[in-house]
N, CA, C, O and CB atoms as a CASP TS submission, in Angstrom:
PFRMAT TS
TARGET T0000
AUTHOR 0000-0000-0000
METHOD Language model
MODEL 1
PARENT N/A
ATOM      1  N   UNK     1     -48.259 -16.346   3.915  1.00  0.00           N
ATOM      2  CA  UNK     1     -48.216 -14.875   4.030  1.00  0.00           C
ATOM      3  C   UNK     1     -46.883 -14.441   4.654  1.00  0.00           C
ATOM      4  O   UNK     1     -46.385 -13.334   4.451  1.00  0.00           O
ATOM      5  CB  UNK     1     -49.417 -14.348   4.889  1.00  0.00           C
ATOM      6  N   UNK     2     -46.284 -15.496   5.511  1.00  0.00           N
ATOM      7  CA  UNK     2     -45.297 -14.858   6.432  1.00  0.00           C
ATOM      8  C   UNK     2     -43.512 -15.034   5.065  1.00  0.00           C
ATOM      9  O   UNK     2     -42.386 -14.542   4.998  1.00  0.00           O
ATOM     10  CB  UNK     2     -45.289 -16.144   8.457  1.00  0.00           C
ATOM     11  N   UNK     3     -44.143 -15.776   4.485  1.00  0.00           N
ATOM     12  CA  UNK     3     -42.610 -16.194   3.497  1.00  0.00           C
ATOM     13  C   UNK     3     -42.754 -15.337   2.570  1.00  0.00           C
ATOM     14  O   UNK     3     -41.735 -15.048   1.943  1.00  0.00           O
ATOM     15  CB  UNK     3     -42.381 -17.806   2.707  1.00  0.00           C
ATOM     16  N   UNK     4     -44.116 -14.630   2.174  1.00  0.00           N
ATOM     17  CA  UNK     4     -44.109 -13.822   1.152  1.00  0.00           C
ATOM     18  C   UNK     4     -43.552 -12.368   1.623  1.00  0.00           C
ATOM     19  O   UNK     4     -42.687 -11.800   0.956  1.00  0.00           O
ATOM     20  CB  UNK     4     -45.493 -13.816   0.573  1.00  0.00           C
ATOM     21  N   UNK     5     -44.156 -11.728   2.943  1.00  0.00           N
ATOM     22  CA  UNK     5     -43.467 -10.423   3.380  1.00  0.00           C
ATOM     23  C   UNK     5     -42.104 -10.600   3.689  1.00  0.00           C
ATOM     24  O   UNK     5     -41.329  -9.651   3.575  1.00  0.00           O
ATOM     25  CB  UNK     5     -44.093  -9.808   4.569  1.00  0.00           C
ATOM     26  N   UNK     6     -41.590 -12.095   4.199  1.00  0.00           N
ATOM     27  CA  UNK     6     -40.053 -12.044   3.728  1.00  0.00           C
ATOM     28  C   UNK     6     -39.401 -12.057   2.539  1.00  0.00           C
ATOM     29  O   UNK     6     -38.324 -11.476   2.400  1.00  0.00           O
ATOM     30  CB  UNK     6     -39.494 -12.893   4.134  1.00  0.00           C
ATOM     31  N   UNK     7     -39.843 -12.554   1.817  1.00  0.00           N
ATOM     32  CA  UNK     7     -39.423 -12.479  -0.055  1.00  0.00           C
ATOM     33  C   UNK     7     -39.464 -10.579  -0.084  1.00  0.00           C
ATOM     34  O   UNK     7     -38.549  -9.800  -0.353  1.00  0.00           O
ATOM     35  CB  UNK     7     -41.233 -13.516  -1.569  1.00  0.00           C
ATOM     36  N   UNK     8     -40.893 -10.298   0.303  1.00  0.00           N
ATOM     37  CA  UNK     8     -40.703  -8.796  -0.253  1.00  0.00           C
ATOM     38  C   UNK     8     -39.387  -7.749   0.494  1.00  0.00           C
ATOM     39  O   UNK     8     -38.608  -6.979  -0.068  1.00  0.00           O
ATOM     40  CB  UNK     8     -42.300  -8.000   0.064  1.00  0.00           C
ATOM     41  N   UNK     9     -39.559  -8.161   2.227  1.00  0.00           N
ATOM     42  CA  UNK     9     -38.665  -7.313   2.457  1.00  0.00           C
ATOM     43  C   UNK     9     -37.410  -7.404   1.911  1.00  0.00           C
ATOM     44  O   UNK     9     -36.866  -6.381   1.495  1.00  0.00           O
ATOM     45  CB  UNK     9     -38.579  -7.235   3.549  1.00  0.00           C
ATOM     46  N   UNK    10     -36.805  -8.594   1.841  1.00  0.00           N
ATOM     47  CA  UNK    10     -35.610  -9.257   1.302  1.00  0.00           C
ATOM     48  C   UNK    10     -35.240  -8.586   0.135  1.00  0.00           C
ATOM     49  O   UNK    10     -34.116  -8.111  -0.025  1.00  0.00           O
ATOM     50  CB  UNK    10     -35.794 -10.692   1.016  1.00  0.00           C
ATOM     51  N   UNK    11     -36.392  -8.511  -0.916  1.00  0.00           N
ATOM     52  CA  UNK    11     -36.420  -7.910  -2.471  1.00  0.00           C
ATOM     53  C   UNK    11     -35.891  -6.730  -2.454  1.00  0.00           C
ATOM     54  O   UNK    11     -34.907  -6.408  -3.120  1.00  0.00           O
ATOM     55  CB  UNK    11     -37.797  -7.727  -3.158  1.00  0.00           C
ATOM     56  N   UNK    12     -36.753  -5.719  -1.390  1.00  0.00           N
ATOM     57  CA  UNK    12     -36.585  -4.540  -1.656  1.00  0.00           C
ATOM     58  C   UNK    12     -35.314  -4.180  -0.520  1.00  0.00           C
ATOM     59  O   UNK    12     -34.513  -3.333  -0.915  1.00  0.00           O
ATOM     60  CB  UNK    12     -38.015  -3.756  -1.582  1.00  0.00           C
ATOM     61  N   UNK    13     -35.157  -4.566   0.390  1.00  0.00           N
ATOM     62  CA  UNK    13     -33.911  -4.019   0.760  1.00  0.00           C
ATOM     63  C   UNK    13     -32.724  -4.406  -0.309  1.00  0.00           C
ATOM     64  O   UNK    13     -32.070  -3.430  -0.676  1.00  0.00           O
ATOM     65  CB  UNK    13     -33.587  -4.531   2.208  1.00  0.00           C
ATOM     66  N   UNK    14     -32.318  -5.749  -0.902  1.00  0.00           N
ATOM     67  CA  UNK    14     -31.362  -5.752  -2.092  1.00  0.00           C
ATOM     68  C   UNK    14     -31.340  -4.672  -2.775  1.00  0.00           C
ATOM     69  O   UNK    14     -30.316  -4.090  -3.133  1.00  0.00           O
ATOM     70  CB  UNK    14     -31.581  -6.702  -3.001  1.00  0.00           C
ATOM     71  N   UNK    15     -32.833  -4.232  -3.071  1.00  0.00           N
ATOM     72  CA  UNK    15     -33.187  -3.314  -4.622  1.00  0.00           C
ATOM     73  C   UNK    15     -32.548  -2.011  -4.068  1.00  0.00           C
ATOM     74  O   UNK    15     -31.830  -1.322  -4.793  1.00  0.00           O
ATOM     75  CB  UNK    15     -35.207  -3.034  -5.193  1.00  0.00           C
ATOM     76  N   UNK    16     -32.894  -1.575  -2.388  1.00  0.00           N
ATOM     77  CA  UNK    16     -32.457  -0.553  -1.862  1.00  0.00           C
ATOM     78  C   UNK    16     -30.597  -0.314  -1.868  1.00  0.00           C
ATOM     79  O   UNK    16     -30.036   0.778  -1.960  1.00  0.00           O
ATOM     80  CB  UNK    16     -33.137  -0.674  -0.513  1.00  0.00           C
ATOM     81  N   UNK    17     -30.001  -1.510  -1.758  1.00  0.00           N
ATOM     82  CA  UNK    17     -28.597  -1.674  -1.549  1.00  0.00           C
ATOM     83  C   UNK    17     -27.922  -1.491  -3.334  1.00  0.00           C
ATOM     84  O   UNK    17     -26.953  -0.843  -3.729  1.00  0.00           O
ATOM     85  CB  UNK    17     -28.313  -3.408  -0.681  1.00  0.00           C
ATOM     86  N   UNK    18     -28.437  -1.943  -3.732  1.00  0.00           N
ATOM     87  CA  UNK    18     -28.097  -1.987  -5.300  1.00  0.00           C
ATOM     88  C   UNK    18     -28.621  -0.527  -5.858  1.00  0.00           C
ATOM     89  O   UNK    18     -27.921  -0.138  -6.793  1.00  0.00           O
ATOM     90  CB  UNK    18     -28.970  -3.391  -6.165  1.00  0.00           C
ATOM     91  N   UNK    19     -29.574   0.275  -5.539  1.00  0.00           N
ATOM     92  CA  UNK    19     -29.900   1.415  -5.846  1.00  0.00           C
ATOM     93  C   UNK    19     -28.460   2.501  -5.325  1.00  0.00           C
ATOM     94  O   UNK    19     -27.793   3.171  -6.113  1.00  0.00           O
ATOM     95  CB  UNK    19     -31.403   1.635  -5.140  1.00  0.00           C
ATOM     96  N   UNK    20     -28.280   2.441  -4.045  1.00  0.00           N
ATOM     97  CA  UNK    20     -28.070   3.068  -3.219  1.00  0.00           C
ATOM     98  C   UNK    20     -26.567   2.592  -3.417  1.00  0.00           C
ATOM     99  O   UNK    20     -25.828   3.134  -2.595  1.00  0.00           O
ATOM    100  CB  UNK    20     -28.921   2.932  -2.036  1.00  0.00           C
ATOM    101  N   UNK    21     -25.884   1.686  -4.326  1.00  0.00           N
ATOM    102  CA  UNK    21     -24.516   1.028  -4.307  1.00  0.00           C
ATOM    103  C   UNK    21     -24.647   2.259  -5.866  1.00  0.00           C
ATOM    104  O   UNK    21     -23.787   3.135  -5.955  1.00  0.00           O
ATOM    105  CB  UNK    21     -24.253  -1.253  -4.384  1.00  0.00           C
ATOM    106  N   UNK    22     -25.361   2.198  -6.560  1.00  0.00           N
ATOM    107  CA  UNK    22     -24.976   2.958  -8.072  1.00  0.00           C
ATOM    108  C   UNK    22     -24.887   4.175  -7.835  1.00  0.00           C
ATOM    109  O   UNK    22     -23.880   4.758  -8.236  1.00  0.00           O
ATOM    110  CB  UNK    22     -25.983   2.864  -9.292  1.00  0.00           C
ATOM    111  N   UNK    23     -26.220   5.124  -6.900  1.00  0.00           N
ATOM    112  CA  UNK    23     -26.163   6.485  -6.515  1.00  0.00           C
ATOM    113  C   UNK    23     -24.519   6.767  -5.945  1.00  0.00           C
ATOM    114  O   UNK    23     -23.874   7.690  -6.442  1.00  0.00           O
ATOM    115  CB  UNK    23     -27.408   6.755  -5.310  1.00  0.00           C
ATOM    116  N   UNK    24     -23.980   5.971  -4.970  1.00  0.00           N
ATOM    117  CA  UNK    24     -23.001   6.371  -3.920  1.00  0.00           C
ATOM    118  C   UNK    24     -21.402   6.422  -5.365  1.00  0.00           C
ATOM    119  O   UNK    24     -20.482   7.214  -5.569  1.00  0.00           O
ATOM    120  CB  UNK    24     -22.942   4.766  -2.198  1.00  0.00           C
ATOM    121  N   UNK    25     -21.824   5.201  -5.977  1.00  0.00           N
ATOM    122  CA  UNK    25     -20.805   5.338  -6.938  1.00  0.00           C
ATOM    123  C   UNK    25     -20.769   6.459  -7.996  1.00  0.00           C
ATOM    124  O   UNK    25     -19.802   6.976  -8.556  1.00  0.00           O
ATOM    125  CB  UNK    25     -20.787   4.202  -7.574  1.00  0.00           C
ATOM    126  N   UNK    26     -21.993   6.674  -8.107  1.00  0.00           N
ATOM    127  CA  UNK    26     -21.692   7.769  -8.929  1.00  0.00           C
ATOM    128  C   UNK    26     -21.282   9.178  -8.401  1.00  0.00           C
ATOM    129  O   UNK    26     -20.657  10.012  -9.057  1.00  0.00           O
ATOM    130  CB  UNK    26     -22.754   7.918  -9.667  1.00  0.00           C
ATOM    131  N   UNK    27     -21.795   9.347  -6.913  1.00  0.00           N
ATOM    132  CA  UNK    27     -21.776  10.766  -6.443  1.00  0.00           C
ATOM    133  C   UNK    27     -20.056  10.588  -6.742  1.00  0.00           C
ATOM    134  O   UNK    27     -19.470  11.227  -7.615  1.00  0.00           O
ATOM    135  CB  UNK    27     -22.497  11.194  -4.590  1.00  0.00           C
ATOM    136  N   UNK    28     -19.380   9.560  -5.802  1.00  0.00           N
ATOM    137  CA  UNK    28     -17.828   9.279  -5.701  1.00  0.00           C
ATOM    138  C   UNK    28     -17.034   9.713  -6.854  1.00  0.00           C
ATOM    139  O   UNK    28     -16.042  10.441  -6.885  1.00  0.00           O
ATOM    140  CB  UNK    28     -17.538   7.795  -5.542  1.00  0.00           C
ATOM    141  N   UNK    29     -17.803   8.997  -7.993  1.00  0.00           N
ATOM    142  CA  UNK    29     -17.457   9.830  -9.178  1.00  0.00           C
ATOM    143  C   UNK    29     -16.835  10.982  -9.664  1.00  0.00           C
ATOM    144  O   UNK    29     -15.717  11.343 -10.033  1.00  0.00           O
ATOM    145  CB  UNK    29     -18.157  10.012  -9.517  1.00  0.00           C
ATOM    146  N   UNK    30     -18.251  11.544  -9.498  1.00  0.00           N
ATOM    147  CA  UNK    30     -18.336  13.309  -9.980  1.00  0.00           C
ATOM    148  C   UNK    30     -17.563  13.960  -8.541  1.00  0.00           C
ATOM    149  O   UNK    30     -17.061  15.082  -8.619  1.00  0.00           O
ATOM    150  CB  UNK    30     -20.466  14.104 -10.204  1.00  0.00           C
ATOM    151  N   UNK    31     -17.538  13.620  -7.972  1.00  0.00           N
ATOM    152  CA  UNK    31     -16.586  14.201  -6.859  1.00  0.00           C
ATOM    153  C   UNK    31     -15.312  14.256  -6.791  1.00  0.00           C
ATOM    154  O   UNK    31     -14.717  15.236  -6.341  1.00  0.00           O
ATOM    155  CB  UNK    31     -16.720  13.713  -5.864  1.00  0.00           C
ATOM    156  N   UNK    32     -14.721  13.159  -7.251  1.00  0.00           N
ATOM    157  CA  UNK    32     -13.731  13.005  -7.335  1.00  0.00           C
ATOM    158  C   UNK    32     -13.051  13.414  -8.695  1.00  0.00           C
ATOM    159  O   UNK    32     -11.869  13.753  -8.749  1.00  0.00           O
ATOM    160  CB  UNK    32     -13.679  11.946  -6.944  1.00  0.00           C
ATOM    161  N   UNK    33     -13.995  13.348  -9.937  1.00  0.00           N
ATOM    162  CA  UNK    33     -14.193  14.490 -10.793  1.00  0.00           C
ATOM    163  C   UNK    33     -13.286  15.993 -11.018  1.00  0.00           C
ATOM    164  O   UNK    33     -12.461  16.684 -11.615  1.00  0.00           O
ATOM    165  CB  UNK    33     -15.396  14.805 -10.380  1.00  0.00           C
ATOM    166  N   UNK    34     -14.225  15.779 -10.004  1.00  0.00           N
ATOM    167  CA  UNK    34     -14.653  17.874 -10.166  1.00  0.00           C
ATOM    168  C   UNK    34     -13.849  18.133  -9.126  1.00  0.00           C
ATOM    169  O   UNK    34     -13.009  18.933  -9.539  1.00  0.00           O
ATOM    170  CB  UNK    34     -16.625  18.741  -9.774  1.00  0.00           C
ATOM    171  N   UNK    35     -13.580  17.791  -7.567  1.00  0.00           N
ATOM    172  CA  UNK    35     -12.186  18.287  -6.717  1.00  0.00           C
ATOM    173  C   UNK    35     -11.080  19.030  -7.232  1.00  0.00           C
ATOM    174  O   UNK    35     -10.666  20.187  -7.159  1.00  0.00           O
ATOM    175  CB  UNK    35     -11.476  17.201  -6.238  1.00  0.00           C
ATOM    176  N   UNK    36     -10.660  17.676  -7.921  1.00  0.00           N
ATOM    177  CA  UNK    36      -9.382  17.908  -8.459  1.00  0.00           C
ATOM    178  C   UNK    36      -9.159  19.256  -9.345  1.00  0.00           C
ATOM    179  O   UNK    36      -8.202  20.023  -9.243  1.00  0.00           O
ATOM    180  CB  UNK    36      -9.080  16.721  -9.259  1.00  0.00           C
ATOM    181  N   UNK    37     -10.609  19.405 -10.521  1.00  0.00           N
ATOM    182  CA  UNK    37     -10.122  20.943 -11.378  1.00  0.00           C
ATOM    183  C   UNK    37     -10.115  21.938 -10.535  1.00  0.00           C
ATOM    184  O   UNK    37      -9.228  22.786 -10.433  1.00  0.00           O
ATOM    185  CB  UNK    37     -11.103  21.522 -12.597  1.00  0.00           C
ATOM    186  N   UNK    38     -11.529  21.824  -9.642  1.00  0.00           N
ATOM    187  CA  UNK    38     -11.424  22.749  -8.621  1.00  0.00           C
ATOM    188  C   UNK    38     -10.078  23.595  -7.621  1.00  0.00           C
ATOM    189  O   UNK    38      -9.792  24.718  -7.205  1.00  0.00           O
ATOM    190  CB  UNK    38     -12.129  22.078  -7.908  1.00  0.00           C
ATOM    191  N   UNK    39      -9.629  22.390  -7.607  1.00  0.00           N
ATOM    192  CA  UNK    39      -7.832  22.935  -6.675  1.00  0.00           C
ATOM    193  C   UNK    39      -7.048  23.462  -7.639  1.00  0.00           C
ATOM    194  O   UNK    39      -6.469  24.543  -7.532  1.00  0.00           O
ATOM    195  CB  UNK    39      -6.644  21.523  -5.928  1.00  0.00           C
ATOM    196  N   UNK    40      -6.997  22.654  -8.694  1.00  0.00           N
ATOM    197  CA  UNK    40      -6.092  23.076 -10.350  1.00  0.00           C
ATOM    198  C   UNK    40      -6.613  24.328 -10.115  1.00  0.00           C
ATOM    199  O   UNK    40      -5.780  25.063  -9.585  1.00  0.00           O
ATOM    200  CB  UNK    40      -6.562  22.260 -12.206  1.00  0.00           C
ATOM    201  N   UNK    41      -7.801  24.902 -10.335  1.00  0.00           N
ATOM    202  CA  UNK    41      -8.215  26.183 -10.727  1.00  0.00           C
ATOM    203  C   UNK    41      -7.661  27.486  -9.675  1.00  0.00           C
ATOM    204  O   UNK    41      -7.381  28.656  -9.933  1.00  0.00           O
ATOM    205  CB  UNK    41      -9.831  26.078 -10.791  1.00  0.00           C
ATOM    206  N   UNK    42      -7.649  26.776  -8.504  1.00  0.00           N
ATOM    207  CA  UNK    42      -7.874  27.554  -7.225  1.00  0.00           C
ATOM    208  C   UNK    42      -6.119  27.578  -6.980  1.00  0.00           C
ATOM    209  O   UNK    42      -5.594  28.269  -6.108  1.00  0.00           O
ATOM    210  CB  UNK    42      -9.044  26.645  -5.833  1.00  0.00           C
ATOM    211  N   UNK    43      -5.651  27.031  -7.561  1.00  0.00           N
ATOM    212  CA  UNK    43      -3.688  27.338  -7.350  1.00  0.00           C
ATOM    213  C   UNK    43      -3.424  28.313  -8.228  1.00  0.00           C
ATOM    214  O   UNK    43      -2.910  29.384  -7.905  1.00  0.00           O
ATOM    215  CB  UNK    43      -2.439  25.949  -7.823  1.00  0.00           C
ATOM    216  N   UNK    44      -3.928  27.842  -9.969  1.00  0.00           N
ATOM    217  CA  UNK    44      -3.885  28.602 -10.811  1.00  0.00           C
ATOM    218  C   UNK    44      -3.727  30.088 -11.024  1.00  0.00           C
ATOM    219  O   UNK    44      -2.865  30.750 -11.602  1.00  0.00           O
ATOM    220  CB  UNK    44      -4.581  28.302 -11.143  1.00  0.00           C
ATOM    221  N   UNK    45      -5.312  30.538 -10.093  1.00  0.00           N
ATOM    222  CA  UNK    45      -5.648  31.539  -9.825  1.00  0.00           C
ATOM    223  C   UNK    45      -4.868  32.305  -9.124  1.00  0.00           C
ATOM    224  O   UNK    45      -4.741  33.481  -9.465  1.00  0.00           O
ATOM    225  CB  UNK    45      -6.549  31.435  -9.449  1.00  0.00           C
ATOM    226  N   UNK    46      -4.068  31.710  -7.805  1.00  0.00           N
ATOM    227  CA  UNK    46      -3.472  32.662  -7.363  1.00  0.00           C
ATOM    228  C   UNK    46      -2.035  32.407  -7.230  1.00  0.00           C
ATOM    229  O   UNK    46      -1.287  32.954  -6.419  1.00  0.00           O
ATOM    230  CB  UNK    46      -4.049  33.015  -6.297  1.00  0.00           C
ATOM    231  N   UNK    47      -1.727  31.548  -8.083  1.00  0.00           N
ATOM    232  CA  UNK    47      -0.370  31.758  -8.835  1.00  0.00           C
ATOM    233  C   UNK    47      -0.740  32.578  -9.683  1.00  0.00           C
ATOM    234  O   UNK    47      -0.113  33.515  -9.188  1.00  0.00           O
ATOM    235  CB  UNK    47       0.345  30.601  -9.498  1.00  0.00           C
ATOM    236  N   UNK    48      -1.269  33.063 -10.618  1.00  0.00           N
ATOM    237  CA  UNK    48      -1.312  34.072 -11.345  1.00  0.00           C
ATOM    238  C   UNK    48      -1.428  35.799 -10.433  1.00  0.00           C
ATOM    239  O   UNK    48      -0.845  36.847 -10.711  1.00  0.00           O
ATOM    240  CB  UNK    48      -2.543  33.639 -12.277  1.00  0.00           C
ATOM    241  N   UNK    49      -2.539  35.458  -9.167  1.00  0.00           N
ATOM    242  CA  UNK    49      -2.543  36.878  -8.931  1.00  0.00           C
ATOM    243  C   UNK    49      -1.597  37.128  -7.591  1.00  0.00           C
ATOM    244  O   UNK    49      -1.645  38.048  -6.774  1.00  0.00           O
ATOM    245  CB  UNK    49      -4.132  37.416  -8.738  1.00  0.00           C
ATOM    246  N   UNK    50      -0.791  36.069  -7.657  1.00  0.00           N
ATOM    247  CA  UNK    50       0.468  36.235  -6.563  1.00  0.00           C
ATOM    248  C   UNK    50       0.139  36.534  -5.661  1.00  0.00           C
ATOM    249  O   UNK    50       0.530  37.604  -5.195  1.00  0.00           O
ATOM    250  CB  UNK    50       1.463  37.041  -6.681  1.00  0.00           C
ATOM    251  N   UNK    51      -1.022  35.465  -4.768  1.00  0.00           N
ATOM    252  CA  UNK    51      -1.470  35.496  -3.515  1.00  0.00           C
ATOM    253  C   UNK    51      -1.962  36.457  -2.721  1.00  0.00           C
ATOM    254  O   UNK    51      -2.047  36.442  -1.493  1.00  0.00           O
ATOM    255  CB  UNK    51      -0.771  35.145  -2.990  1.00  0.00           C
ATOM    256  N   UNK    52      -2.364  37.506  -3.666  1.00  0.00           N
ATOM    257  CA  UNK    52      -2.806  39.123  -3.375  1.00  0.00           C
ATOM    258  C   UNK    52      -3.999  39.131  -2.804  1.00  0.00           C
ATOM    259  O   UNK    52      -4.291  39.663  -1.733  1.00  0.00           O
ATOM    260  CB  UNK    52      -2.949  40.092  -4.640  1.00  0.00           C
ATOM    261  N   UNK    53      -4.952  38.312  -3.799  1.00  0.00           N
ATOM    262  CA  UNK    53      -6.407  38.458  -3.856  1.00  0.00           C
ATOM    263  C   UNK    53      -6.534  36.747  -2.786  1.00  0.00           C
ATOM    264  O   UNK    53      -6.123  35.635  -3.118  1.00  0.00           O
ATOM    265  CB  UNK    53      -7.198  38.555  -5.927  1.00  0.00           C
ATOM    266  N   UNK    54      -7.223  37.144  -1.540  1.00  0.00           N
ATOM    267  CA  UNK    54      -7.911  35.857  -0.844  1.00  0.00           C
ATOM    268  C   UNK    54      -9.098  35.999  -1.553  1.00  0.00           C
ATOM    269  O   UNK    54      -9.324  37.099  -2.058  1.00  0.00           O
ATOM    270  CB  UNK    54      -8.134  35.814   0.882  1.00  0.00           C
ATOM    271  N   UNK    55      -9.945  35.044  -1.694  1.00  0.00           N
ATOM    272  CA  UNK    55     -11.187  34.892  -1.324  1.00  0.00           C
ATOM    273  C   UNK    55     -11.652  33.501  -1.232  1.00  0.00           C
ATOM    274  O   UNK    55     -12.809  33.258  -0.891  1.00  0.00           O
ATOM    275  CB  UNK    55     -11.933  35.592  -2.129  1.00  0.00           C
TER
END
């Protein structure tokens, strides 16, 4: 009983690290993504409205 709740915890913390290794990579992803147009957009913008308009 005692080698089997170590097999399981063992299992599922991997399963947790390997879950939790794909989620983190992907957020990193789309973050790193989407930043970048975000600033593109946000210079864009007020290079066009010649630093008039904050928001």
């Amino acid at each position: 009983m005692q080698i089997e709740s170590v097999v399981i915890t063992i299992g599922a913390f991997l399963l947790g690290i390997f879950i939790g290794g794909i989620v983190g990579v992907a957020f990193m992803c789309l973050f790193q993504i989407n930043i970048p147009y975000e600033r593109d957009e946000d210079k864009i913008s007020t290079e066009r409205s010649g630093n008039v308009e904050k928001t």
